[in-house]
Structures are given as C-alpha cells and as structure tokens.
N, C-alpha and C positions, 0 to 999 in steps of 0.2 A: 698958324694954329699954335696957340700957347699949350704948353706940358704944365699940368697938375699933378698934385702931392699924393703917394699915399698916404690914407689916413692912418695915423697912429696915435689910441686916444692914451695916456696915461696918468688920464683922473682919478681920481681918488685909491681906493688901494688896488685897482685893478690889472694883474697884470699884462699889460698888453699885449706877449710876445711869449714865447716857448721856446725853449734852447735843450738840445740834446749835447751831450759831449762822449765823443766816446776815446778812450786813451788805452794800445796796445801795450805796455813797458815791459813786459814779459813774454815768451815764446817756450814753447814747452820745448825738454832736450837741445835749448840753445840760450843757456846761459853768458855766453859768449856776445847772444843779441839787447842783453837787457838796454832800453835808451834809456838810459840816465840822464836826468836832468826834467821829464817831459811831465814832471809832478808839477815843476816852478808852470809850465806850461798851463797846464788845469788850471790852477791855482791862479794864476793870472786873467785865462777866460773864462773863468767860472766870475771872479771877480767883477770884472767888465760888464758881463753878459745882468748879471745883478742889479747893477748900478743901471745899466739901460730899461728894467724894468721888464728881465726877461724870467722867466719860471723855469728853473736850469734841471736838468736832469743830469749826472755824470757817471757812466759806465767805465769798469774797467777791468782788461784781462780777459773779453767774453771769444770765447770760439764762433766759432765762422756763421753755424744756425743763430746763436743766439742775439749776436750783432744782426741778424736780418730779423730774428722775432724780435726786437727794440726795435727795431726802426720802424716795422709795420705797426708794433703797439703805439709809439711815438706819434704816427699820422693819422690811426684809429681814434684816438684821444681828442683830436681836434675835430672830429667828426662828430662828436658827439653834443646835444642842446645844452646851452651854458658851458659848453668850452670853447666857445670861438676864440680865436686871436686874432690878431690883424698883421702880424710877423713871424714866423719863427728862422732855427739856426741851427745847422747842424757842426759839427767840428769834432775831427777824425783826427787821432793822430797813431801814426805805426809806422813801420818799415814800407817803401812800397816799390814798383818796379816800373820797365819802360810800357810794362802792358796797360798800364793804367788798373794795376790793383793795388789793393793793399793785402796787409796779411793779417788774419788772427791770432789770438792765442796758440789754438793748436797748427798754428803753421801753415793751413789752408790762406788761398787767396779770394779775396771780393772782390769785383768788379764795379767799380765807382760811379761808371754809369749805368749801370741796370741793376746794381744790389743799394746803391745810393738815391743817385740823384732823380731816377727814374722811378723809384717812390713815390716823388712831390711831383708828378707830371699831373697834367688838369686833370689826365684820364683817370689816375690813382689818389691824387686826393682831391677830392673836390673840393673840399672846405678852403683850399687856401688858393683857389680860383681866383687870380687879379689882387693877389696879396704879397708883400715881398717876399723873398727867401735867400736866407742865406749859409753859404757854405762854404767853407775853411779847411782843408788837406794840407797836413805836415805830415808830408812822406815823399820820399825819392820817387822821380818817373824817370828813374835810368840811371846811366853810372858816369853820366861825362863830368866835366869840372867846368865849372865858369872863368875862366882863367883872368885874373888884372890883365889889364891892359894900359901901360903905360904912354899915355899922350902929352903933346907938346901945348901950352894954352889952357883952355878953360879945359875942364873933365865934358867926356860926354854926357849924354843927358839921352842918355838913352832915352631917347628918353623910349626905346624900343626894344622889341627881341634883341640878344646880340651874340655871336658866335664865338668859340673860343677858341684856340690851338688843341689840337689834344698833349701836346709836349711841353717839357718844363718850360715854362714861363715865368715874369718878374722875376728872377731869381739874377744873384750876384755870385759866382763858384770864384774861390779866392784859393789858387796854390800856390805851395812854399818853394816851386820853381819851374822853369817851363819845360817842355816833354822831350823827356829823353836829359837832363840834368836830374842832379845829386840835390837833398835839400837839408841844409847843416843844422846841427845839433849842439849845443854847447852843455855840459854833463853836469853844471852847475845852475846857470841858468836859465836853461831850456833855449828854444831855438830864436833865433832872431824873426822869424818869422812872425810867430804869437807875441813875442816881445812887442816887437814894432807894432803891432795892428792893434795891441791893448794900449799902447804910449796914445796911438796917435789919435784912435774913435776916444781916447778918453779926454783929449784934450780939446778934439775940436767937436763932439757930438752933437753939443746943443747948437750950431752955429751955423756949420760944415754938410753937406749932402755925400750920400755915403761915395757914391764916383768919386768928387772931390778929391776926401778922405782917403779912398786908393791911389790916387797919385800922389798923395804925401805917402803913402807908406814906400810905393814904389819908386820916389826921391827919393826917400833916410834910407832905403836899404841899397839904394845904385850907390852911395856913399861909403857904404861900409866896405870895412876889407878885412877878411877873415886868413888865419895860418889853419892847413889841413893837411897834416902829416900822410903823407904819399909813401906807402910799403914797399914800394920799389927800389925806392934812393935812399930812402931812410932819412928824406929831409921836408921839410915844409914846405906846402903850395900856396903861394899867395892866390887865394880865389875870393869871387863874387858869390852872391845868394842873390837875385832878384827874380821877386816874387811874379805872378802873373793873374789878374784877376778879367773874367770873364763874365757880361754884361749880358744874358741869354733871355731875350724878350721883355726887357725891365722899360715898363712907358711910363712912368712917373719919375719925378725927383723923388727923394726915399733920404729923408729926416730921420734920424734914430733920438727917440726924445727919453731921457735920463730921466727917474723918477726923482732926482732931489736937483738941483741947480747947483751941487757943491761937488761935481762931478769931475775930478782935478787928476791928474798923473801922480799914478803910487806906483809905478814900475820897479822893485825890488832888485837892489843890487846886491850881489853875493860875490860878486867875484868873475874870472874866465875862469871856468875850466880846463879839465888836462883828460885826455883820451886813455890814461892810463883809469881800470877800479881804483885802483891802492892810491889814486888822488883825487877821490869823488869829494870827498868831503873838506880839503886843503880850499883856502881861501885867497886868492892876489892880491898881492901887496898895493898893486895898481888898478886901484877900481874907475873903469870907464865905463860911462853912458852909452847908451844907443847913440852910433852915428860919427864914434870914435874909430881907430883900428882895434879891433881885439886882436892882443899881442900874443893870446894862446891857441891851442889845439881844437879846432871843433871837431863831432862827427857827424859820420851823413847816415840820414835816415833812408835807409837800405844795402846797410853795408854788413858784410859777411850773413845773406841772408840764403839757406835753403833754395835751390832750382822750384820752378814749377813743377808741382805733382802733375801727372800724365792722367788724364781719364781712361 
C-alpha cells in the first residue's frame, strides 16, 4: 500500500495554513526570569511561517486564561465557512518544567497536553479532521544537562463512511528537548532550537518532506556544542541541546509548499550571547553559523523559575 500526500493548495493568494505563535519573555515579580533573546525567536518563526504561506497570529506576555482563550479562539476560527485550512501551527515559547508545563505571564502553569495539544484532538476540532498540525515547544522539561560526550572515531549519530480516532492525529509535536532535559537559550540570538528549524524548513521546504526535514534539524543540532555556565563551580558545561520530534497519527507524507519559489535561508546572525543583562546587547567578535561550537554562555529555558502553585 502506497502513502499519499496531504493536500496543501497554495494557489493564488490563498492562504493555505494558520499559525499561532505564542511567546512568554516576561513573568510577573520575576524579573530575574526575563528570556532574553526569544524576540530573534518570533521574529524568525513568524518569518518562516509567512514564507510557507501560513496566516500568523503572534501573542505575547498573556496569562494563563488568556493563552487558553487564544487557543480556543485560534481553533473556533477554523471552524467557521470560508475559513478552512488545510495546515495549521502552533509555537509556544516560555520557561517550562519536568511536568510537561509551561508557564504564563502571571506564573501560573499549562499543561501542554490538555491546555495545548488536546485542543486539536478530532473530538475538539473537527475542522482539521485528517489535516496536518504542527507544533513547536521551546521550554525546559526538567533540569538535567545533556552533557558532550567525547568519543574516539566517527561522532555518534545519535470511497465510504470512515471512522476517525477521537485523539490528536496527523499532527508533528516538535520539542526543544527530551523529557526531563534543560532546553538552551542564547540572549542574543534566541535559541538553537527555532534557529535550526527556521535554517532548515527554509532551505529544503519545497523539496524535503517534513519527517525528512526533522532529521536534518535533529543532525545540525547533535552537531552542535554549546558552554552553559554551571552555578555551582562557577565554570562552563560543555552541553548538547537535541531536539525530539514526535510523529502522533501523521498517514500522509506532508509537503510544506512556500508561496514564492525564492524561499532561501536568511537566518540572522548577531552574535553569541552572555548570560549576564548588562551584556544583552554586546555583539561577538566571532560570529558563527548554526552547526559551529558556540564559544559563549547559553540559558536554559526553565531556569530560576517559581515552584509549582499547590491547589
């Protein structure tokens, strides 16, 4: 039995696809937590998401109801006659923990499966019933380190009725690291995570099948090697970031089709970053690409965050 395409039409000025973006950078009474850098982040999937011919929405700073009344507005919208899509995308970024939440504005936590992704289950949205979905979390699910590992030799490598699930299906969940790991930040420009995913669907979109395309991000990023200043010793951890992307009932190959053909890598370099405020905006002398070592400080997105609130 051969696998078929979903359909993504991207004729004339239609756009074929809806994109949510929501970005935490503030915390109320924790100034201490601001992620700096997670603007270049927007700013790059807002980008991307454009050029793929997606209809972007970008929230930011919303407290804990207000992120769930977007989201449910977000899937009402495609409910509705003359809004169909045939894709959409959601993309979270904040502080998060091992519980598999994240956090708002006012410091309260969501729960990513049932305040997220349990939204777009067939049983809750219907409209996007056997249509892709995709979704992108930059936030810590815990506090370990990826630690290098240094090996000898090659690097590791690491035409009837029809029924439906009632749970999320075709959908792609893509995180900035796997459960129970730290997921890095860079305060300049933004995380390697979003970085990479915008480098790589931008280079190979028209071409590439989006699986594909996750094990290229998941190659550039086993590549990379980041310094992550450790509080304890007072000295830098050589650590890994690799990502983890999850395939949840997807039966089609799934084409992401760019509304122009001039769809090329503008990934913006600025520099590494330094974990210190007072050098948010200082630039490296040494500027490298994705896929290089970055020779300065990242942070991880969950770090110095408030306990969970008790019910």
């Amino acid at each position: 039995e051969t696998l078929g395409a979903y359909h993504i039409d991207a004729s004339g000025s239609r756009k074929s696809g809806r994109a949510l973006i929501i970005n935490i950078n503030e915390f109320e009474n924790g100034a201490e937590m601001k992620r700096n850098g997670s603007a270049v982040d927007v700013e790059n999937m807002h980008s991307l998401l454009e050029d793929l011919n997606f209809e972007v929405v970008v929230e930011r700073n919303l407290k804990k109801n207000d992120i769930i009344r977007e989201i449910m507005k977000f899937t009402e919208k495609m409910e509705g006659k003359g809004n169909e899509k045939d894709i959409c995308a959601v993309c979270v970024m904040s502080h998060g923990n091992s519980e598999n939440q994240f956090m708002a504005h006012d410091n309260e936590f969501l729960n990513i499966e049932d305040d997220v992704l349990g939204r777009f289950s067939n049983q809750n949205c219907r409209a996007m019933i056997g249509k892709p979905k995709l979704f992108f979390f930059q936030c810590c699910r815990g506090g370990k380190k990826d630690h290098r590992i240094v090996t000898q030799g090659k690097s590791m490598v690491s035409d009837g009725p029809r029924s439906d699930s009632s749970n999320l299906n075709d959908a792609m969940v893509a995180w900035a690291s796997p459960p129970g790991f730290v997921a890095l930040r860079d305060v300049n420009r933004g995380s390697p995570f979003i970085e990479t995913v915008c480098e790589v669907f931008r280079a190979h979109a028209e071409s590439v099948e989006v699986k594909d395309m996750c094990l290229l991000v998941t190659k550039k990023m086993h590549d990379m090697e980041h310094k992550l200043e450790n509080k304890q010793t007072k000295r830098d951890d050589d650590v890994k970031n690799v990502p983890v992307f999850e395939m949840r009932g997807l039966m089609k190959r799934l084409y992401l089709t760019p509304k122009s053909s001039e769809l090329t890598t503008s990934t913006s370099d600025t520099g590494n970053g330094l974990i210190e405020p007072d050098e948010n905006q200082k630039k490296s002398k040494n500027k490298e690409r994705p896929g290089r070592i970055r020779k300065k400080v990242t942070m991880k997105d969950g770090e110095d965050q408030p306990k969970k609130r008790k019910k």
